[in-house]
N, CA, C and O atoms as a MOPAC input file, in Angstrom:
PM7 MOZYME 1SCF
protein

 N    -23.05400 1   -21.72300 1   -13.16000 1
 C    -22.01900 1   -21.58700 1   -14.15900 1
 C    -20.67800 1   -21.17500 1   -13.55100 1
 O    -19.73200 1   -21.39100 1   -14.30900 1
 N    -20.38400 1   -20.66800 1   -12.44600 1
 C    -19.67600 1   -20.38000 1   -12.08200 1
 C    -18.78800 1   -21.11100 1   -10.98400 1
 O    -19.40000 1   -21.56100 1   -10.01600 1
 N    -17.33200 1   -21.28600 1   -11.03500 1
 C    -16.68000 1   -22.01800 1   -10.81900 1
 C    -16.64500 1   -21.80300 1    -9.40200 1
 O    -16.96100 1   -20.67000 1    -9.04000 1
 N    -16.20500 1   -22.97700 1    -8.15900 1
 C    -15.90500 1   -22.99700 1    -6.58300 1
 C    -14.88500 1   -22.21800 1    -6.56600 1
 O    -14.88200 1   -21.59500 1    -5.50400 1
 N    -13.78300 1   -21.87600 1    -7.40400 1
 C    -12.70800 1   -21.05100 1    -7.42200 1
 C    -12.52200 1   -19.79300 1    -7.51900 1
 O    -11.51100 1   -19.12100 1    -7.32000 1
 N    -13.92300 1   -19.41000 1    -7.94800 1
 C    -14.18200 1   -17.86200 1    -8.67900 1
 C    -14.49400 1   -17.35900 1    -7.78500 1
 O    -14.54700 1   -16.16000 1    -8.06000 1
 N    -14.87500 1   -17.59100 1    -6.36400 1
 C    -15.29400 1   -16.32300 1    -5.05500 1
 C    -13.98200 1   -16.52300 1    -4.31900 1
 O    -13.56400 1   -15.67100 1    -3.53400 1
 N    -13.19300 1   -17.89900 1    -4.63300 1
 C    -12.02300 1   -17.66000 1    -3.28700 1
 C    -10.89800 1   -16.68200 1    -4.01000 1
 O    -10.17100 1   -15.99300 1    -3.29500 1
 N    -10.76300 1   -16.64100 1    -5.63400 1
 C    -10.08900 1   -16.18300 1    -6.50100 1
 C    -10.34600 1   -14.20000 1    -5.73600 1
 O     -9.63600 1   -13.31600 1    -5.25600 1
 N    -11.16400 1   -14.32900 1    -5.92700 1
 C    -12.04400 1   -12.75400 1    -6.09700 1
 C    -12.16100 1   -12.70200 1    -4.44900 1
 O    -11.23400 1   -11.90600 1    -4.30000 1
 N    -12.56700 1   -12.93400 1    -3.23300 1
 C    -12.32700 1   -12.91400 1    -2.09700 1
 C    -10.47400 1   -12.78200 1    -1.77900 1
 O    -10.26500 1   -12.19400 1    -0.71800 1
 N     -9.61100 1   -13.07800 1    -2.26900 1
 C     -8.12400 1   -13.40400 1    -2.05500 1
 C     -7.71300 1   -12.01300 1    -2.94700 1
 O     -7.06100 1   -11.12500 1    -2.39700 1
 N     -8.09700 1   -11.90500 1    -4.20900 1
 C     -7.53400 1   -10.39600 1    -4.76800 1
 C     -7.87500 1    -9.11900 1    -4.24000 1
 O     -7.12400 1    -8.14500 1    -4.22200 1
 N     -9.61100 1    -9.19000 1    -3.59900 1
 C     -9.73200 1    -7.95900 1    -2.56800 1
 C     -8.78400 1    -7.74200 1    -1.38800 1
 O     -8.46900 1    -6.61100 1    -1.01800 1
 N     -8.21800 1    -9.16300 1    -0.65100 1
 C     -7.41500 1    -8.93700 1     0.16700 1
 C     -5.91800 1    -8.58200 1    -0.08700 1
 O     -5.31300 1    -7.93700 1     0.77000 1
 N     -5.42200 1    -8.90200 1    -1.00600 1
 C     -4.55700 1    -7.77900 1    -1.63000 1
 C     -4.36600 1    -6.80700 1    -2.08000 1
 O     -3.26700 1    -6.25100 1    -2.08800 1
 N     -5.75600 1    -6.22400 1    -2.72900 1
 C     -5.73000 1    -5.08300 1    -3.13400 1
 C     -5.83100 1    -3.76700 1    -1.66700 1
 O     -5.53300 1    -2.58500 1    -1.49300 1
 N     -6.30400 1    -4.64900 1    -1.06100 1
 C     -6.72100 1    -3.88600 1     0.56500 1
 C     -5.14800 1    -3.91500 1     1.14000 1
 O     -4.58000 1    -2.83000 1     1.26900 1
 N     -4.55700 1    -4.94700 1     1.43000 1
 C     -3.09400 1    -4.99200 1     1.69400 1
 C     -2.30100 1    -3.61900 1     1.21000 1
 O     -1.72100 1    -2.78100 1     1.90000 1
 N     -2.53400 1    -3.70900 1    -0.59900 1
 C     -1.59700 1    -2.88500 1    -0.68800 1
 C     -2.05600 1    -1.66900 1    -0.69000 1
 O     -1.15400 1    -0.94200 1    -1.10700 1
 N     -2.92000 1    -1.11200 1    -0.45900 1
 C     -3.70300 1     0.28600 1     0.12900 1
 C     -3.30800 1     0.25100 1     1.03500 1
 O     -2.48000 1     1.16100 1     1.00700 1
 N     -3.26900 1    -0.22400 1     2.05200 1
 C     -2.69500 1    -0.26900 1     3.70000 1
 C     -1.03000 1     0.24000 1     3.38700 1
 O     -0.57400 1     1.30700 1     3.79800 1
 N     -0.40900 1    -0.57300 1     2.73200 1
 C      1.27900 1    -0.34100 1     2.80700 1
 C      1.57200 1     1.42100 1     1.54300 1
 O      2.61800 1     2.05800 1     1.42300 1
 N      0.38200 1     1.65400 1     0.93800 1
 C      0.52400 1     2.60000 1     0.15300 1
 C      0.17000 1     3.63200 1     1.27100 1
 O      0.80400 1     4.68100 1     1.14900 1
 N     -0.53200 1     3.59700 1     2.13800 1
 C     -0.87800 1     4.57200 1     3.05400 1
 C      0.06400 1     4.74200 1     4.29500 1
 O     -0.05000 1     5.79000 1     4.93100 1
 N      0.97900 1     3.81600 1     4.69800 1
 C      1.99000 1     4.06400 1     5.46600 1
 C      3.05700 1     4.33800 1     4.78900 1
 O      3.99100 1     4.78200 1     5.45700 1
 N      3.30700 1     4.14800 1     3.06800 1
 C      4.39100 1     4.86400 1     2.53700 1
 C      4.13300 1     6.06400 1     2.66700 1
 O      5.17300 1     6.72400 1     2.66400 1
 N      2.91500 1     6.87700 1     2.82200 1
 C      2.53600 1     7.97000 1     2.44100 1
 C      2.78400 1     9.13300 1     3.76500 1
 O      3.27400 1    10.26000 1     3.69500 1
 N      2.26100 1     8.40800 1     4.93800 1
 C      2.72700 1     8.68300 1     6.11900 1
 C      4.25700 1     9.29200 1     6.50400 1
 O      4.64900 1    10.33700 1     7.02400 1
 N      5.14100 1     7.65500 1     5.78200 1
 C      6.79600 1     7.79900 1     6.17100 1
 C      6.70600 1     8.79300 1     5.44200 1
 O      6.64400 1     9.71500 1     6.25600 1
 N      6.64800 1     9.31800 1     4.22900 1
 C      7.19200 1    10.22400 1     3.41300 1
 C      6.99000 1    11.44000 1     4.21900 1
 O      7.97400 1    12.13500 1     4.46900 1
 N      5.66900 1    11.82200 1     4.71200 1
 C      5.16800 1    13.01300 1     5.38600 1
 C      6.29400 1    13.31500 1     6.70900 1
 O      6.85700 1    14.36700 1     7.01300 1
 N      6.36300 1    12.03500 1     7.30500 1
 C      7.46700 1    11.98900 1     8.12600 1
 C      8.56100 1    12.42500 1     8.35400 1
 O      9.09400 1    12.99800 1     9.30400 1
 N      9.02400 1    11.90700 1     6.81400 1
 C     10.31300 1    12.34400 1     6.53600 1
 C     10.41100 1    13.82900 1     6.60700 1
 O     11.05700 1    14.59400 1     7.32400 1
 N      9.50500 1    13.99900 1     5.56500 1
 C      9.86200 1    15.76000 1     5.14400 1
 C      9.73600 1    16.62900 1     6.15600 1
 O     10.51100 1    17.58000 1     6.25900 1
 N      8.52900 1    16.35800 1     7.21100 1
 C      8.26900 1    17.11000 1     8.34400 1
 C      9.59000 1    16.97500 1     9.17500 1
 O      9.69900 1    17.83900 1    10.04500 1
 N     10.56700 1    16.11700 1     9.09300 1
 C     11.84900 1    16.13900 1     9.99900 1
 C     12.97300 1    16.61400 1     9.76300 1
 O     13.73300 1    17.12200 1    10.58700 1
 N     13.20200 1    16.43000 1     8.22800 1
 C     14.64900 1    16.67700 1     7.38100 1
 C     14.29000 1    17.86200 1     6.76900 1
 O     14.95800 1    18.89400 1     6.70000 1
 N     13.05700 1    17.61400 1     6.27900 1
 C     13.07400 1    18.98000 1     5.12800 1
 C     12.93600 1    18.47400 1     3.69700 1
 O     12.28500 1    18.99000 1     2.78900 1
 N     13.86500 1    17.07600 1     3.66600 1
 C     13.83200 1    16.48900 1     2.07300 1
 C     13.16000 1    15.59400 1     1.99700 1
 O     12.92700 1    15.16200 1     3.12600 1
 N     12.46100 1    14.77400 1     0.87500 1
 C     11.48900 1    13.73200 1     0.55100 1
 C     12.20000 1    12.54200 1     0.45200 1
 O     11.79400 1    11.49000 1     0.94400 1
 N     13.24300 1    12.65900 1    -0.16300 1
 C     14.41000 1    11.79200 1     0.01600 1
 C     15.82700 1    11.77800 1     1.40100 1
 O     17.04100 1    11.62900 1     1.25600 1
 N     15.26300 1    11.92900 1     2.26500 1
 C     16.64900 1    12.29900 1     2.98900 1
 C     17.79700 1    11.39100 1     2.74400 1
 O     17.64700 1    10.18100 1     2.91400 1
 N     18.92700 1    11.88100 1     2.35800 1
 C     20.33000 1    11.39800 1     2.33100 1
 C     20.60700 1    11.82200 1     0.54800 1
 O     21.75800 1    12.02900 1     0.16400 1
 N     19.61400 1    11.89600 1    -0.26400 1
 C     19.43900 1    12.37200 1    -1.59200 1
 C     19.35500 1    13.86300 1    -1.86300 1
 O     18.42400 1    14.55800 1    -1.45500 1
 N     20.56600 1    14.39700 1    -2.70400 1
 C     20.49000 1    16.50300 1    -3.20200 1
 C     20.95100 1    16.50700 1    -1.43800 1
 O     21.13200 1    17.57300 1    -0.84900 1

């Protein structure tokens, strides 16, 4: 019942969802970065 499209569909959205865990975890990093250097979360912001 199930379509040839429905594992590459569902194989292709895990790899994005994994993508953007990866780039959410190096935003998370820079931020740590930041603050550990400047002091602010925003540096150039207050």
């Amino acid at each position: 019942m199930l379509e040839e499209g429905f594992s590459y569909d569902t194989e292709t959205k895990a790899f994005a969802e994994r993508l953007n865990g990866y780039a959410a975890l190096v935003g998370c990093i820079a931020l740590v970065g930041a603050y550990a250097t400047t002091g602010q979360i925003i540096p150039g912001f207050v």
